[in-house]
PyMOL commands that place a pseudoatom at each C-alpha (Angstrom):
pseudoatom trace, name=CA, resn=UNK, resi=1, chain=A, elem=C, hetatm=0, pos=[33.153, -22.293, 32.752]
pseudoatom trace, name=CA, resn=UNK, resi=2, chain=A, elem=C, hetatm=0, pos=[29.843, -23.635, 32.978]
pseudoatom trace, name=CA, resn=UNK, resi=3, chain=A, elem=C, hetatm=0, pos=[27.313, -21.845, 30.439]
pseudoatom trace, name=CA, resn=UNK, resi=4, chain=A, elem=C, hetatm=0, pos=[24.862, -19.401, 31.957]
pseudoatom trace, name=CA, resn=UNK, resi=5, chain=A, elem=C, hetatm=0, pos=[21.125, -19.063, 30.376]
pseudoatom trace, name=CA, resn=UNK, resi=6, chain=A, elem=C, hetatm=0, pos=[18.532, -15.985, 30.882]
pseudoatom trace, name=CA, resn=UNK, resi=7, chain=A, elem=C, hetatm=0, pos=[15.652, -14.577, 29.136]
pseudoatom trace, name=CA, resn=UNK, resi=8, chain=A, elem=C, hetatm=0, pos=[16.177, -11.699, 27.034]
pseudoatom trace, name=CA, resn=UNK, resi=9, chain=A, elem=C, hetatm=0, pos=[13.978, -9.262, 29.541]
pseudoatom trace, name=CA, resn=UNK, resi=10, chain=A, elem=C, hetatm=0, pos=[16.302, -10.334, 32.577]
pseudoatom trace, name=CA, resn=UNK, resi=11, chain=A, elem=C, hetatm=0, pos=[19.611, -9.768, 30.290]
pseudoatom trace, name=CA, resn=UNK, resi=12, chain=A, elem=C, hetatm=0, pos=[18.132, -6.169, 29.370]
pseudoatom trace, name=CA, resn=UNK, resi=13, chain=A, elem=C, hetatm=0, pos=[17.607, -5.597, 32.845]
pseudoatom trace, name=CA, resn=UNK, resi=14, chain=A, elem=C, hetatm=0, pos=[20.707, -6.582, 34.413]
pseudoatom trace, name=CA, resn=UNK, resi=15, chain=A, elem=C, hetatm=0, pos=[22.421, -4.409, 31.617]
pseudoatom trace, name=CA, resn=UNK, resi=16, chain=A, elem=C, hetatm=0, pos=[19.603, -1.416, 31.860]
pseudoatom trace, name=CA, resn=UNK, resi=17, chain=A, elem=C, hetatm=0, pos=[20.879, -1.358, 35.923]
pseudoatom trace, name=CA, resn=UNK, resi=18, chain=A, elem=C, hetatm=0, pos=[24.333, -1.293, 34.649]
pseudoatom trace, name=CA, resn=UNK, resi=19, chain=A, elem=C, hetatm=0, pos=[25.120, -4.944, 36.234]
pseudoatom trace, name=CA, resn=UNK, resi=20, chain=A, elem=C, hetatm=0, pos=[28.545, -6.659, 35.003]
pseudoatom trace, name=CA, resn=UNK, resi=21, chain=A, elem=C, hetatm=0, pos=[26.831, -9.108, 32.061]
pseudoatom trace, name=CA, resn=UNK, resi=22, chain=A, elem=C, hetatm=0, pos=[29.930, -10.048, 30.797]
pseudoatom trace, name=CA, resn=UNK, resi=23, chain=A, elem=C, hetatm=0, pos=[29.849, -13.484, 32.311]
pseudoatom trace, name=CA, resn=UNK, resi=24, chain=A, elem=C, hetatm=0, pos=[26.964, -14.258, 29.758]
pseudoatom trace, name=CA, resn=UNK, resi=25, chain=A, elem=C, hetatm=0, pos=[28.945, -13.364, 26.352]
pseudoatom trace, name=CA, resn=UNK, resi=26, chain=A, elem=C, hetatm=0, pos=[31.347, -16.370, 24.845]
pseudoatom trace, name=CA, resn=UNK, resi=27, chain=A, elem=C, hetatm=0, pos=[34.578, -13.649, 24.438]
pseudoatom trace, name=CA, resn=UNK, resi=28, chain=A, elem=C, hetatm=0, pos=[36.770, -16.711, 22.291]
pseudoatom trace, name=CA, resn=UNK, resi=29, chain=A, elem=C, hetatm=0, pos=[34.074, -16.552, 19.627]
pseudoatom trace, name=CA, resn=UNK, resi=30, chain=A, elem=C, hetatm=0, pos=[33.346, -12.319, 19.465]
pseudoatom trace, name=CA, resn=UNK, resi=31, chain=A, elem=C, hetatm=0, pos=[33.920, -11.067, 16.094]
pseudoatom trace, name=CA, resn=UNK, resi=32, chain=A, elem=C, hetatm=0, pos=[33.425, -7.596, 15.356]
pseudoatom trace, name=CA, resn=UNK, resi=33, chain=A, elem=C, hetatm=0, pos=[31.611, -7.426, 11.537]
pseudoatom trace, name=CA, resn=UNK, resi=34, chain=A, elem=C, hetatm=0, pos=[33.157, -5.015, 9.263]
pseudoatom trace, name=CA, resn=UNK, resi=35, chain=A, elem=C, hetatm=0, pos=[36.233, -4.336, 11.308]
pseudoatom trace, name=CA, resn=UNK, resi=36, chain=A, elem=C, hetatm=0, pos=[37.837, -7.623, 10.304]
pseudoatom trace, name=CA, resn=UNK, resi=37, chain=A, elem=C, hetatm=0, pos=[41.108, -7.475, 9.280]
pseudoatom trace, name=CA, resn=UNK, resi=38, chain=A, elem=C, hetatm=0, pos=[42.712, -8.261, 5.791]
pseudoatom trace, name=CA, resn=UNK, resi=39, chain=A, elem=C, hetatm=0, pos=[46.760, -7.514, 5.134]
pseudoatom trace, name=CA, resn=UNK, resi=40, chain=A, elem=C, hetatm=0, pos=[47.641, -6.469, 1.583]
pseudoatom trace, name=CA, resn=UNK, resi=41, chain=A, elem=C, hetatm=0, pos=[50.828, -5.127, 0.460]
pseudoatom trace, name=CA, resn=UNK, resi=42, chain=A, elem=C, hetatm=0, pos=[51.526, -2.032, -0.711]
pseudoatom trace, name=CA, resn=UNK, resi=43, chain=A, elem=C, hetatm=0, pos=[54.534, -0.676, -2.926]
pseudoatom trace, name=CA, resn=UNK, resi=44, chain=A, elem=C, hetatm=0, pos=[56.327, 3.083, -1.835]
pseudoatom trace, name=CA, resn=UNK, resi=45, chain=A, elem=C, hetatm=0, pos=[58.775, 4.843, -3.105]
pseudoatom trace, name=CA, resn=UNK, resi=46, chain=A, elem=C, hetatm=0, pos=[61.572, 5.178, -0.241]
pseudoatom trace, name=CA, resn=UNK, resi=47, chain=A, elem=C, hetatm=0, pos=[60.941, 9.491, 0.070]
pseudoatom trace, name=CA, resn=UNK, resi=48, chain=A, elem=C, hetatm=0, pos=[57.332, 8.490, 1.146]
pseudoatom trace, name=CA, resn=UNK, resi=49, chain=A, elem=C, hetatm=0, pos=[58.332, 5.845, 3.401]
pseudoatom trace, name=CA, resn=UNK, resi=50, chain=A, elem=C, hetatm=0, pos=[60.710, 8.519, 4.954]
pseudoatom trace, name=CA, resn=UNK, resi=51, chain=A, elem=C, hetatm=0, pos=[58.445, 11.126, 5.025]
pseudoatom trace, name=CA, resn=UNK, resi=52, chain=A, elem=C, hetatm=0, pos=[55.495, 8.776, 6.968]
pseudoatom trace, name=CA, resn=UNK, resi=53, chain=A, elem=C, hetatm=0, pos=[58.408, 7.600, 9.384]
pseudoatom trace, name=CA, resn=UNK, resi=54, chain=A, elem=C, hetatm=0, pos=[59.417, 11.078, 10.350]
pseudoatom trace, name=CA, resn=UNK, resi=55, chain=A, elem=C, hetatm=0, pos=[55.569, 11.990, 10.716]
pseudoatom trace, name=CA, resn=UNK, resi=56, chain=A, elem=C, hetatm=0, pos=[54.716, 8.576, 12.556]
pseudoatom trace, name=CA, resn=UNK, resi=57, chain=A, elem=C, hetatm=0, pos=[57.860, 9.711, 14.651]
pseudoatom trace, name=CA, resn=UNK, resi=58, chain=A, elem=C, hetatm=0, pos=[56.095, 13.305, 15.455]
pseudoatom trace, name=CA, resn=UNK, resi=59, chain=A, elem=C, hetatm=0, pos=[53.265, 11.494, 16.534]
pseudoatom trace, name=CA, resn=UNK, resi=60, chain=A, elem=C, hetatm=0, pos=[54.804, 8.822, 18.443]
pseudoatom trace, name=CA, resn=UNK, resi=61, chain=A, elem=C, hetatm=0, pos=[52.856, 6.259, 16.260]
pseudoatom trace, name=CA, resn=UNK, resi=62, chain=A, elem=C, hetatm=0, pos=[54.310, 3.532, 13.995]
pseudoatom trace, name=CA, resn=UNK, resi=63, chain=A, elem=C, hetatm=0, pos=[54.300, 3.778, 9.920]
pseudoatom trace, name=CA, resn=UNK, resi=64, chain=A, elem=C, hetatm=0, pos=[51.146, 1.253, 9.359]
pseudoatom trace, name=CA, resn=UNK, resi=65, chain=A, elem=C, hetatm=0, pos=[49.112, 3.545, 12.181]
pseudoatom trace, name=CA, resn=UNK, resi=66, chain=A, elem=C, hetatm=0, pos=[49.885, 6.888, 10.163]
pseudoatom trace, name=CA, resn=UNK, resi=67, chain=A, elem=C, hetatm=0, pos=[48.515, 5.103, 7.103]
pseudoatom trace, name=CA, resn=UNK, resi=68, chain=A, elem=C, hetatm=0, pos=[45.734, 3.567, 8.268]
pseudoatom trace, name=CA, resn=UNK, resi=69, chain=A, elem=C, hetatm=0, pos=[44.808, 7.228, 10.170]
pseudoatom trace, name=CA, resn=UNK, resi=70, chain=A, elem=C, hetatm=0, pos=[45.038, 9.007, 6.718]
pseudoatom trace, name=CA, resn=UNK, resi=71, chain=A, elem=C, hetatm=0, pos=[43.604, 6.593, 4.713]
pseudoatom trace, name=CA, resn=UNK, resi=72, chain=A, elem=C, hetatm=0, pos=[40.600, 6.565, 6.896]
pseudoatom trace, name=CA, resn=UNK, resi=73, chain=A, elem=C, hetatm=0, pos=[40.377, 10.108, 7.172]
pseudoatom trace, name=CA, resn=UNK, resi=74, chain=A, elem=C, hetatm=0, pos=[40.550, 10.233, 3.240]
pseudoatom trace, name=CA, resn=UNK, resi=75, chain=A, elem=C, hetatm=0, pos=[37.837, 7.824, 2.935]
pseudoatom trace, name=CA, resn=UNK, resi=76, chain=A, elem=C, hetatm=0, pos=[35.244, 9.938, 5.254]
pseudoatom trace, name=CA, resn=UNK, resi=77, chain=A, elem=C, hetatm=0, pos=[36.380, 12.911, 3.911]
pseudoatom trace, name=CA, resn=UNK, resi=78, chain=A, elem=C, hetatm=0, pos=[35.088, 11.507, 0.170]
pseudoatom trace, name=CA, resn=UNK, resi=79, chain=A, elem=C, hetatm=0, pos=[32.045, 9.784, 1.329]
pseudoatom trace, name=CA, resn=UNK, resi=80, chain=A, elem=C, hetatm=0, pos=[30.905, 12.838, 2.750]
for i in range(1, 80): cmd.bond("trace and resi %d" % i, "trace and resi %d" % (i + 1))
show_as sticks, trace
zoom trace
């Protein structure tokens, strides 16, 4: 795909009148800051692991979604 080059005002424009300006982004090198991810490992004891299955279950979610959902919660809940 050959490279495509504008001037800020015409890219605001385009956008502003709701054009498609996704031609103009390089998508293989996005990165989203702050949302990267990093695994780590984490030890349960197998009532919890059976409790968050049965609740990811309920929710039709997997185990990692539940905790990452109630972790995140957590952490707003204690920055607020």
């Amino acid at each position: 795909m050959k490279k495509k080059y504008m001037k800020a005002e015409e890219f605001d424009k385009k956008f502003d009148n709701g054009e498609d300006i996704s031609e103009y982004f390089d998508l293989e090198k996005a990165r989203r800051p702050g949302l990267e991810q990093k695994r780590v490992n984490v030890d349960f004891p197998i009532w919890m692991i059976k409790s968050l299955d049965k609740e990811a279950k309920r929710l039709g979610v997997t185990r990692q979604s539940i905790i990452k959902i109630w972790i995140a919660e957590r952490l707003k809940h204690s920055s607020a």
